[in-house]
C-alpha positions as YAML, in Angstrom:
chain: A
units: angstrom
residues:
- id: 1
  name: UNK
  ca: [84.19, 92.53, 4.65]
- id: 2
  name: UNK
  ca: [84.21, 88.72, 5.54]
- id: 3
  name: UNK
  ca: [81.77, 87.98, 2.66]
- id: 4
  name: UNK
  ca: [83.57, 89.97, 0.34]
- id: 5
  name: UNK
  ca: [86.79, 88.28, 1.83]
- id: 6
  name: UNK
  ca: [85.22, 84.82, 1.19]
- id: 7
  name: UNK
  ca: [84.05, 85.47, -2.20]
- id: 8
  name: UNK
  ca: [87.98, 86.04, -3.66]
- id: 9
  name: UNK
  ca: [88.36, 83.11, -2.22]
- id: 10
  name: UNK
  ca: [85.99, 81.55, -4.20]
- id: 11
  name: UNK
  ca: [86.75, 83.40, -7.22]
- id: 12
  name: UNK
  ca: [90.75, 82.15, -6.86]
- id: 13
  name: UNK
  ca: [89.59, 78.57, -6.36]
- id: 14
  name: UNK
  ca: [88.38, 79.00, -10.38]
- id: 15
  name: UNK
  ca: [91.65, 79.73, -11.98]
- id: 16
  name: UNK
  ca: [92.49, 77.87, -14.86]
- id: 17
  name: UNK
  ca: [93.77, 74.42, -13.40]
- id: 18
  name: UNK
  ca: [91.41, 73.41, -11.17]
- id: 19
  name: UNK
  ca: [88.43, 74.91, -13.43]
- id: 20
  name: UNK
  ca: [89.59, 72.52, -16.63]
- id: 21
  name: UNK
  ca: [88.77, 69.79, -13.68]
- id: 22
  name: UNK
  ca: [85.80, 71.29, -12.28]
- id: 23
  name: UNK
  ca: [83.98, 71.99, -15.46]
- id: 24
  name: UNK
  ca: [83.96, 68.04, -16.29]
- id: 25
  name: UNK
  ca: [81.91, 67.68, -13.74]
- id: 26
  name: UNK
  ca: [79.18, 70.03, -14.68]
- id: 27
  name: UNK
  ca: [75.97, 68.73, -16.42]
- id: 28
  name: UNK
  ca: [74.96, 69.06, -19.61]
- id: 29
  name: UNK
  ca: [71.20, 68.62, -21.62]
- id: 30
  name: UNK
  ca: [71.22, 66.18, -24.68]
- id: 31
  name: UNK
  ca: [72.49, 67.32, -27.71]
- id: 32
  name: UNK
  ca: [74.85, 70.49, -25.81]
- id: 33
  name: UNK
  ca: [78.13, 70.54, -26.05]
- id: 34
  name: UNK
  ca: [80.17, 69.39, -22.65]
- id: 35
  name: UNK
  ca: [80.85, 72.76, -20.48]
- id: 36
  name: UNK
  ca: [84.47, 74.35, -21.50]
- id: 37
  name: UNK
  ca: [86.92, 76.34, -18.87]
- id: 38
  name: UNK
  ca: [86.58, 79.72, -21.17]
- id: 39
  name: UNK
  ca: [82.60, 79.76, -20.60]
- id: 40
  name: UNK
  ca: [82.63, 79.07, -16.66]
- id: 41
  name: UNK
  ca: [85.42, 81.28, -16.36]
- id: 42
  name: UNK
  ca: [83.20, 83.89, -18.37]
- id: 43
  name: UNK
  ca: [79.96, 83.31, -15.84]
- id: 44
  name: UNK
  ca: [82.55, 83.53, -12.82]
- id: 45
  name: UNK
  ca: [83.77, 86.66, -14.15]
- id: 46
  name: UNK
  ca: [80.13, 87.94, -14.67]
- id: 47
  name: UNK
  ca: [79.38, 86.79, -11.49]
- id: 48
  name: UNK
  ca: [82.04, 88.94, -9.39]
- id: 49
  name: UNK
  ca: [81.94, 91.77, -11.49]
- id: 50
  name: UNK
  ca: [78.06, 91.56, -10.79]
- id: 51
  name: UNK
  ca: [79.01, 91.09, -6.61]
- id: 52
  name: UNK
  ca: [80.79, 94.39, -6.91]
- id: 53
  name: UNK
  ca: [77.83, 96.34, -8.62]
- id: 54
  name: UNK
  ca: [75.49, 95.50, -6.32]
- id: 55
  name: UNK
  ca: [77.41, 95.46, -3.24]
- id: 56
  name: UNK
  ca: [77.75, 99.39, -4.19]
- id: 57
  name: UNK
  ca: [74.29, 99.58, -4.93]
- id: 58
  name: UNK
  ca: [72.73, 97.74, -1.48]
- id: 59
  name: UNK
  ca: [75.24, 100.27, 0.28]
- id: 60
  name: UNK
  ca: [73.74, 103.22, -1.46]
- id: 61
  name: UNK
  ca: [70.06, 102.00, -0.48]
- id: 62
  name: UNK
  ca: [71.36, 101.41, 2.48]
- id: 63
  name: UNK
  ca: [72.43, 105.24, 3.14]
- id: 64
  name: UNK
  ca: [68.65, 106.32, 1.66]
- id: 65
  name: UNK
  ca: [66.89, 104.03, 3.36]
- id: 66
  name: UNK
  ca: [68.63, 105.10, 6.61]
- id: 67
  name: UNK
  ca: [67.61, 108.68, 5.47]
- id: 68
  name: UNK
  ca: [64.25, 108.34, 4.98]
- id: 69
  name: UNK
  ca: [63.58, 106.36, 8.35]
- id: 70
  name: UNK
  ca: [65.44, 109.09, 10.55]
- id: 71
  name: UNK
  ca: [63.97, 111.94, 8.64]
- id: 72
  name: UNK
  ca: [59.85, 110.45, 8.49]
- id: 73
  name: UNK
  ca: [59.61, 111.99, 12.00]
- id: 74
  name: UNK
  ca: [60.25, 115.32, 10.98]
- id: 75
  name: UNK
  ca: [56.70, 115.71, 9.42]
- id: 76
  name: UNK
  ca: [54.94, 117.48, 12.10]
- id: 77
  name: UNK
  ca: [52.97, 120.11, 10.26]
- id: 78
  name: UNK
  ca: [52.76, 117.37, 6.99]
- id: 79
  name: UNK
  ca: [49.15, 116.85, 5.96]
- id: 80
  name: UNK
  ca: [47.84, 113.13, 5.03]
- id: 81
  name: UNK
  ca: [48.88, 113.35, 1.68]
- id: 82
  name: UNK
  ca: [52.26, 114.45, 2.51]
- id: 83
  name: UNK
  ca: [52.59, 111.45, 5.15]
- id: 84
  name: UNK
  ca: [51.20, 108.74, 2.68]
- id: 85
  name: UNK
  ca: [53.82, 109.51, -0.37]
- id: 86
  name: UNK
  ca: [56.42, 109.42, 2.55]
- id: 87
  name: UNK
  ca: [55.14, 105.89, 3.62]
- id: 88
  name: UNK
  ca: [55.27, 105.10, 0.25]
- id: 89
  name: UNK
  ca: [58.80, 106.23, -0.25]
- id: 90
  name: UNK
  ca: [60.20, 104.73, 2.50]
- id: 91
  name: UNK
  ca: [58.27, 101.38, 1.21]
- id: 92
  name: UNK
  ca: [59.53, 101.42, -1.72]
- id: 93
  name: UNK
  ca: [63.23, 101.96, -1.16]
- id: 94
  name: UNK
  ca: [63.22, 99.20, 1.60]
- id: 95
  name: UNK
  ca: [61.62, 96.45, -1.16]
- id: 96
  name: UNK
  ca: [64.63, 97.90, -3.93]
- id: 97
  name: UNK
  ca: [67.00, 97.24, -0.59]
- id: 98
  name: UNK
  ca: [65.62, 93.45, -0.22]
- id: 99
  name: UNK
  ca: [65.48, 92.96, -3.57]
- id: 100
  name: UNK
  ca: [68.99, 93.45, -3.74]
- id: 101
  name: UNK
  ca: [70.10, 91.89, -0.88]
- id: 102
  name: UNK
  ca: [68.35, 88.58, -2.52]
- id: 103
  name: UNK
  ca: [70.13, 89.00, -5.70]
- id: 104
  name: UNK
  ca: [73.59, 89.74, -3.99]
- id: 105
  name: UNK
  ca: [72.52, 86.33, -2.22]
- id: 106
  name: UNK
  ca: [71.85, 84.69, -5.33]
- id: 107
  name: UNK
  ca: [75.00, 85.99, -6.97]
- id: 108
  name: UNK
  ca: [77.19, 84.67, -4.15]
- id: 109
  name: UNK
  ca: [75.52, 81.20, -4.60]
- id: 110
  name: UNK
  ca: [76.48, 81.27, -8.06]
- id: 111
  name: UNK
  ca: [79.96, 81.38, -7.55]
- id: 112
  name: UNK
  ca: [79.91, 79.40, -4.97]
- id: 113
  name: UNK
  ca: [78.49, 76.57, -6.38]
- id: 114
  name: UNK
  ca: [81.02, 77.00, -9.46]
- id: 115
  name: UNK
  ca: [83.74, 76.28, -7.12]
- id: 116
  name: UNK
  ca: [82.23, 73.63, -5.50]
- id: 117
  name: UNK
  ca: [81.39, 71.98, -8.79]
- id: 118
  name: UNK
  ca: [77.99, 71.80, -8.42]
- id: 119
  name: UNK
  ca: [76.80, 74.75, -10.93]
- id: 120
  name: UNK
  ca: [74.99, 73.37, -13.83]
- id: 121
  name: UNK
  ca: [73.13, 70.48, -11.48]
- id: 122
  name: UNK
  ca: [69.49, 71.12, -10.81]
- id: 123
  name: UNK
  ca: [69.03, 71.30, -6.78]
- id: 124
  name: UNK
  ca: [65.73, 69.35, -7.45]
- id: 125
  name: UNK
  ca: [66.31, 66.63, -9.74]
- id: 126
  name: UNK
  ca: [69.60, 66.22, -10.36]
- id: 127
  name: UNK
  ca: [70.03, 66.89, -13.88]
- id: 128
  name: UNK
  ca: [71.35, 69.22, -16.23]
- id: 129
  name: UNK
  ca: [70.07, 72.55, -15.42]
- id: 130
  name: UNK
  ca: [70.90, 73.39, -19.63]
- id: 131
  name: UNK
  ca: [74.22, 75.25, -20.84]
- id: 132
  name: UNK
  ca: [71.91, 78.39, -22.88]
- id: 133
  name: UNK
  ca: [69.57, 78.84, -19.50]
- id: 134
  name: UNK
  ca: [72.82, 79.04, -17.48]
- id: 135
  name: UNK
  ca: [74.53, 81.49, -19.60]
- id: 136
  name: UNK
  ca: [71.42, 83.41, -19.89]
- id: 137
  name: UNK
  ca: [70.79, 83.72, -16.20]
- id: 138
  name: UNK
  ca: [73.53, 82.12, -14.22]
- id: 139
  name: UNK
  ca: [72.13, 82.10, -10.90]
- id: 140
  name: UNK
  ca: [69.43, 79.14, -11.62]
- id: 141
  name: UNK
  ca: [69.29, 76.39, -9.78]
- id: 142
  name: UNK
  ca: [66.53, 74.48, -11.50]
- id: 143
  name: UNK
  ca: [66.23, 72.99, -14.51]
- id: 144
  name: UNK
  ca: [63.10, 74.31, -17.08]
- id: 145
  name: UNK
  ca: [60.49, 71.28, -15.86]
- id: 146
  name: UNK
  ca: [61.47, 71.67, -12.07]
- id: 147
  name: UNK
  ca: [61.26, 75.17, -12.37]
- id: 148
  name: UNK
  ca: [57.84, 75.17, -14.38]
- id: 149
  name: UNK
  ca: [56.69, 72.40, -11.33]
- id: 150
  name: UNK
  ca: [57.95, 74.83, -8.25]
- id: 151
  name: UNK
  ca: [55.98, 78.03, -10.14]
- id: 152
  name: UNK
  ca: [52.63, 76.14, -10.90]
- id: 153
  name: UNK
  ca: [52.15, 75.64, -7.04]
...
C-alpha cells in the first residue's frame, strides 16, 4: 500500500493552487497554446483513475498466474500436447502480468512528473514533448524526433 499511499500524495500536490503554478512551467511546441490547469488536471485525473484500473487488474493476474504455476504440476497423466498449451498458458499470462506491471510503472511516472513539474519536457532533449501527443498518450517522455531517433536503433 506504500505506492498507492505515495501516489495520493502526488495526486494532492496537483490541486488547483499549486497546479495554476506548475503548469507555467510545462513546455509547449510552436504555434500550441501555453498548458492550462483544467487540461493537466484532466491527464492527472486520467492518470489515477488509470492507477486504480490496473492496480485491480495486475492483482487479478496476479491470482491466475499464481494458479497456473501451483497447478502445472498436477499434469501427471497429461500427454505433450496437453503440457505445451499449459506452457503456453502460463507464458502468456506472465507477459499480460509484466506488461502491466510496466504500464502501472509508466502511469505512476506520469503523475509523478506532473507534480514535479517536469511533464511536458522531453527526458532527451529538453524540449516540448507537444500538448496533442501528451493528451493523446500521457505517459511519453519523448518528444516525436527523439522518439523516432531511440526506435530507429
Amino acid at each position: 500500500m506504500a505506492i498507492n499511499d505515495s501516489l495520493s500524495a502526488v495526486a494532492a500536490t496537483v490541486d488547483a493552487k499549486e497546479l495554476s503554478k506548475l503548469v507555467r512551467q510545462f513546455p509547449v511546441r510552436d504555434g500550441e497554446k501555453p498548458w492550462t490547469a483544467r487540461e493537466v488536471k484532466d491527464i492527472a485525473d486520467e492518470l489515477t483513475g488509470d492507477i486504480d484500473r490496473l492496480t485491480g487488474e495486475l492483482a487479478a493476474a496476479d491470482a491466475e498466474l499464481s494458479d497456473l504455476l501451483r497447478n502445472s504440476g498436477d499434469g501427471a497423466g497429461d500427454d505433450q500436447a496437453d503440457s505445451g498449451s499449459s506452457a503456453l498458458e502460463r507464458e502468456q499470462e506472465l507477459t499480460l502480468v509484466n506488461n502491466t506491471r510496466d504500464l502501472l510503472a509508466q502511469t505512476q511516472r506520469a503523475l509523478g512528473r506532473i507534480a514535479a513539474g517536469t511533464f511536458a519536457t522531453c527526458e532527451s532533449c529538453g524540449r516540448a514533448v507537444g500538448k496533442a501527443r501528451l493528451q493523446a498518450f500521457p505517459r511519453a517522455t519523448l518528444c516525436v524526433e527523439c522518439k523516432q531517433r531511440e526506435e530507429r536503433r
